[in-house]
Every structure is written in structure tokens, then in C-alpha cells.
N, C-alpha and C positions, 0 to 999 in steps of 0.2 A: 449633419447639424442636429443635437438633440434637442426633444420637443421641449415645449414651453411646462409640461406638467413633470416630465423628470427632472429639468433643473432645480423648479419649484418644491418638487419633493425632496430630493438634493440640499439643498441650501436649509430646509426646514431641518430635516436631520445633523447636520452640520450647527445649528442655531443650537436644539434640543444636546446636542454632546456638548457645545462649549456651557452652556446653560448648568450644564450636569457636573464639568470641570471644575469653574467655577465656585459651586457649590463648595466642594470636597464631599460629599454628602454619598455615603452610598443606599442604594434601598433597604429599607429594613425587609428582612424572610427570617423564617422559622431557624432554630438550629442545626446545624447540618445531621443529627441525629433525626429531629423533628420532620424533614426532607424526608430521610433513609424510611420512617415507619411511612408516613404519607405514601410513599413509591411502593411501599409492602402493600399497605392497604389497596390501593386501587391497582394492583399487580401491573406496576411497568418494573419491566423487568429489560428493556432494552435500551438503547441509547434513542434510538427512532420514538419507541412509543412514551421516552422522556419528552422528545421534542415535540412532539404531537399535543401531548396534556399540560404541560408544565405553566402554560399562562393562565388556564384555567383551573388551577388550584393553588397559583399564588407561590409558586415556585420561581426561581431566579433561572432565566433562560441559558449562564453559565456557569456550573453550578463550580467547576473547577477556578475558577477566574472569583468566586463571591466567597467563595469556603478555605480560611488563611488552614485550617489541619484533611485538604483537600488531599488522596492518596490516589485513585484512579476509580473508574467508571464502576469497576468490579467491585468495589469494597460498600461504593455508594449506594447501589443497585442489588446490594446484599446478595452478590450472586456467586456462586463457587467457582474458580478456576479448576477445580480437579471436574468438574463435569463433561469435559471437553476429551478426547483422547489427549495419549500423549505422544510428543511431539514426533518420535520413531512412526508410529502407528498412522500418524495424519498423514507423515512423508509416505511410508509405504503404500496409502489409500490412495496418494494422489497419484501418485507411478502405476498402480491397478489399473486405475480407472484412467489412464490418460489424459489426465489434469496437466496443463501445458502451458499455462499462464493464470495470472491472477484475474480474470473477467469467467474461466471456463472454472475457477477456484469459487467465487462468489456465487454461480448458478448452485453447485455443487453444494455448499455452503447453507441457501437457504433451504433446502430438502432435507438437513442435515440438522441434527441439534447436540450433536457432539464434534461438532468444529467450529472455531472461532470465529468472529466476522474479519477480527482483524490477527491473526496469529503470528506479526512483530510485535504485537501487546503482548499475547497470551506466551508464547514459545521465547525463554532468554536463550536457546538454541539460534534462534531462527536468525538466518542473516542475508538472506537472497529469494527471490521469487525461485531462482533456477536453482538452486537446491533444495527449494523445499517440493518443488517438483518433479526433482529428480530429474531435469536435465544437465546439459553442457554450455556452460556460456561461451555464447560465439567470439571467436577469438580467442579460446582458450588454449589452442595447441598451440607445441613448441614449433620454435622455427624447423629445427631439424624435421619436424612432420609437414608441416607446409613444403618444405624443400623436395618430401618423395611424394607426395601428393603432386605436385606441378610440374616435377621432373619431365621436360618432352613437348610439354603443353606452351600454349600464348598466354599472354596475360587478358588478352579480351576473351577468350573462351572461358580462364576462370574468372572473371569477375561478371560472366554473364549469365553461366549457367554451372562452371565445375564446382567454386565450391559450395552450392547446396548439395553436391552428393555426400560430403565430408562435413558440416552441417552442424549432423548429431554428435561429431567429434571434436566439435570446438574448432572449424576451420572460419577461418576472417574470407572474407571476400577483397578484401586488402592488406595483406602480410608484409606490403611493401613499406605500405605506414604504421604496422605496427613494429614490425620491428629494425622500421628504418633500413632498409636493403631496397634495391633495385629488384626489379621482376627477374631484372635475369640473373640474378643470383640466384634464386627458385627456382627455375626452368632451366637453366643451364645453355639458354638460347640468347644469343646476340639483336634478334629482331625483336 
């Protein structure tokens, strides 16, 4: 049951948007040029330290949602995309160092000021976690691989422990559902 003070808050917020609808009215701010020097001057240069400052200097808390010749975070924040490696060199850094998903990418990241926070923004390459880290999405082998992978085996052994040895190959833990075949068409065993 929620408390009496977050309804209260709730329903006030609720009041304050229709109030605002209503209106048609949007807040008056600076030009979105007027914004970009303001974020120069007092050096935000991040989307974070935008959020941090921006009630206290009178800035629109979304500035892409308020700004109709709105382009992305980079252009507003006056900040270069070529500063960042490119996108060959970030893939290769992350396979070096054994970058293995996007949370071990983000640690990585903030030590780092030639990598993006977000590099689907930064990289029109970019189109997967597991390729920009240089692995293998699971489930990516063919069936004919699954087939000499399981050859002999059960199907509780692989789906309990075999295929994490094939893993890094792209093995499913269920090839039966992906590509629609029985176990034992894979194993070649009737049990």
C-alpha cells in the first residue's frame, strides 16, 4: 500500500503537468546558443555535470525535448567527437584488456578519456555489445556445429554443463529451440 506522502506527492505532480498542459505555455530559457556559452563558461562538459548544474543557472532540465534545432548532447556541450579513439582501436582496447560486457566497459570508461560513455552514440559502426567486445553471441553457431559438439553426449549433460565449454564459440545451451530439431538429432541418441 503506498504511503500517504507519495500519493500526495504523486497527485501534486499530476495537478502541476495538467496545469502546465493546459497552459500551452512552455518556459521561457536562454537561446539554445545562449545554453551552449553558459555550459562553456562554467565547464560542463558532461551530460552528468549538465544535470548536476542546470536548475541552478536557469537552464531547461531537457534541453533536447526544449530546443526545436536540437542535434545531440555533442554539439550542445561543444565537445568534439574526434576526441575519443576510433572505433577499430576502442574494439581492439576492449579484446586487450578483456572488456566482456558493457558494466566491465563503463568501469573502463571512466579511467579513460578517449572513450565514450555511450559508443551506440559515438560509433555509426557500432551495432552490438558482443562485437564491440570482441566476443561471440551465444547461440551463434550453426547447427552442423552443435551437431559435432553433442555427437555421443545427453542432452542433460549439455544443457548443464557441456555447452559452456563451446561458449566462446557461439554454442546455445538449447539448439533444440533454436533451430527447431530434437536433441537427438544432435546427439545421434534415441534417449
Amino acid at each position: 500500500m503506498p504511503n500517504i506522502k507519495q500519493k500526495t506527492k504523486s497527485s501534486k505532480a499530476v495537478t502541476l503537468r495538467q496545469k502546465r498542459k493546459r497552459s500551452g505555455k512552455k518556459k521561457n530559457f536562454v537561446s539554445y546558443q545562449e545554453a551552449q556559452k553558459i555550459c562553456i563558461a562554467n565547464n560542463i562538459d558532461t551530460v552528468q555535470k549538465y544535470a548536476e548544474m542546470y536548475k541552478s543557472l536557469g537552464l531547461p532540465a531537457c534541453p533536447n525535448k526544449h530546443y526545436d534545432n536540437w542535434t545531440n548532447w555533442y554539439d550542445f556541450l561543444s565537445k568534439s567527437k574526434d576526441r575519443f579513439l576510433s572505433y577499430q582501436e576502442a574494439v581492439d582496447l576492449c579484446k586487450r584488456l578483456g572488456i566482456k560486457n558493457q558494466s566491465d566497459y563503463k568501469e573502463l570508461q571512466l579511467k579513460r578519456h578517449d572513450l565514450p560513455s555511450a559508443p551506440s552514440n559515438q560509433y555509426d559502426e557500432f551495432t552490438n555489445w558482443y562485437e564491440f567486445t570482441g566476443r561471440v553471441k551465444p547461440g551463434s553457431a550453426s547447427m552442423s556445429q552443435h551437431k559435432k559438439w553433442l555427437e555421443g553426449k545427453t542432452a542433460e549433460w549439455w544443457m548443464s554443463e557441456g555447452h559452456r565449454q563451446y561458449k566462446d564459440q557461439g554454442a546455445s545451451s538449447r539448439p533444440d529451440r533454436i533451430f527447431g530439431k530434437p536433441f537427438s538429432y544432435f546427439t545421434g541418441r534415441s534417449d
